[in-house]
Every structure is written in C-alpha cells, then in structure tokens.
C-alpha positions as CSV (number, residue, x, y, z in Angstrom):
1,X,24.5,5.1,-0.5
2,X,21.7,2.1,-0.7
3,X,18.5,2.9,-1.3
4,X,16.0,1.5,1.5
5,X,13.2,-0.5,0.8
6,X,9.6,1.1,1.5
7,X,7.3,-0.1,4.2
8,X,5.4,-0.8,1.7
9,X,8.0,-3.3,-0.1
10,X,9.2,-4.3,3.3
11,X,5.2,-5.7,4.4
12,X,5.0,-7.4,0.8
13,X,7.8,-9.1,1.4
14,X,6.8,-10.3,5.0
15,X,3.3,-11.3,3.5
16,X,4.6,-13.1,0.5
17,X,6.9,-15.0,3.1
18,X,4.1,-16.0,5.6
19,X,0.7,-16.5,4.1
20,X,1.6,-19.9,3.8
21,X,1.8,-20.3,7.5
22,X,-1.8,-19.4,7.8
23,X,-4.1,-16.2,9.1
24,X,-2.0,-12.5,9.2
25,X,-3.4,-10.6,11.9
26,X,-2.9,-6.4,11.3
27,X,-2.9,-3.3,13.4
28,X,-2.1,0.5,13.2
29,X,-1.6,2.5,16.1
30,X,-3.1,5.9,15.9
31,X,-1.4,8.3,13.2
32,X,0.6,11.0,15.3
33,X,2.1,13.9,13.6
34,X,5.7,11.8,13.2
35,X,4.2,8.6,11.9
36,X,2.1,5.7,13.3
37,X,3.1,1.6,13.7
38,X,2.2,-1.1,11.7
39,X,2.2,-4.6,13.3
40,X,1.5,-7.6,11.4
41,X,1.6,-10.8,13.1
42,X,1.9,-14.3,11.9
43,X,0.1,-17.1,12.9
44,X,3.5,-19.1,13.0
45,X,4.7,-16.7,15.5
46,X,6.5,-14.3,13.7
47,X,5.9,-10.1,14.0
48,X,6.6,-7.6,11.8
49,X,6.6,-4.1,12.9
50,X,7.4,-1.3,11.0
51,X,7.1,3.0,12.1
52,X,5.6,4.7,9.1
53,X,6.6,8.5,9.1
54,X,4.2,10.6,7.0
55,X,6.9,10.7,4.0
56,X,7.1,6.9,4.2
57,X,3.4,6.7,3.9
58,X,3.4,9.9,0.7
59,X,5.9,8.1,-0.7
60,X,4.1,5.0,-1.2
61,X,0.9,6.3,-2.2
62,X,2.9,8.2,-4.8
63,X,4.0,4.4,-6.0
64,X,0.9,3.3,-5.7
65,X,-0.7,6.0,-8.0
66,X,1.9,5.4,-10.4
67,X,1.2,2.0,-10.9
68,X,-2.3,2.8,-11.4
69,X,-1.8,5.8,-13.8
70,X,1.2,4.4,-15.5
71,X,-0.2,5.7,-19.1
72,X,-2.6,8.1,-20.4
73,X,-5.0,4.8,-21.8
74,X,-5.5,3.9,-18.1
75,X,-6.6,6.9,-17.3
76,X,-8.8,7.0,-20.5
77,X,-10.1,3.3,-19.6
78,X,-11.3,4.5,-16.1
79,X,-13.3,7.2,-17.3
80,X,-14.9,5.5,-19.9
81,X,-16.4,3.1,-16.9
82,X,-17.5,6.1,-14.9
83,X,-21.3,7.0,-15.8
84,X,-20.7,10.2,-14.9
85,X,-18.1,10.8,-18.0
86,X,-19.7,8.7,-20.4
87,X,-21.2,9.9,-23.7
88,X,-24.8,8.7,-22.7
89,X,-24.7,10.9,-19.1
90,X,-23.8,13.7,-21.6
C-alpha cells in the first residue's frame, strides 16, 4: 500500500515548481466539519486545489511540531529567549 503525500507536501511541491513563474495567489474556503479547500493559483495559469479533511490538517501540524521540537535543546533554546522563563524574570 503507498503511502500518500500530505497536503502539506503536495502544496510545497506545487510552490517549489511555480514561484519561478511569478505571484501565487491563495484561498481557503471556510472550514466545515469534513475539511475545507485550499486553492493556490499560479500566475502562469496553473491551479492547484487540494480538500483538507481535519486529519489531513492534525496530521501536518503534528509534522510541523516535530520539526520544530525535534530535540530536547530546541525546546531548551526557546525558553531561554522567552523573558518570561529567564533567570532575570525569576
């Protein structure tokens, strides 16, 4: 069984292929309780439309926030920048 790519992947792929052609132009329809649609058109003409079901869209920002919280020291080096957590706010 293949695996299929994101939304996510699918739209980075689309962008990486036309931001040479000039502007992107975006839209989202509003969310409804199965998903919403994502439209990005390209200036050379092309349109890439996607439906994003709320477990596409979890799924991704689960990706996302492992990217970002890959290891413990990341999570270490954001807090050290937040005033709130520093050792002078203490």
């Amino acid at each position: 069984m293949a695996l299929t790519p994101s939304p996510l992947a699918d739209l980075a792929d689309f962008i990486a292929d036309h931001r040479p052609h000039g502007s992107l132009i975006a839209e989202a329809t509003e969310p409804a309780w199965n998903g919403y649609l994502l439209t990005v058109a390209c200036s050379c003409g092309v349109v890439f439309e996607r439906w994003v079901t709320p477990e596409d869209a979890d799924l991704d920002l689960v990706r996302l926030a492992s990217l970002n919280y890959s290891s413990p020291r990341a999570l270490v080096r954001l807090k050290s920048c937040d005033p709130l957590h520093s050792p002078s706010a203490l």
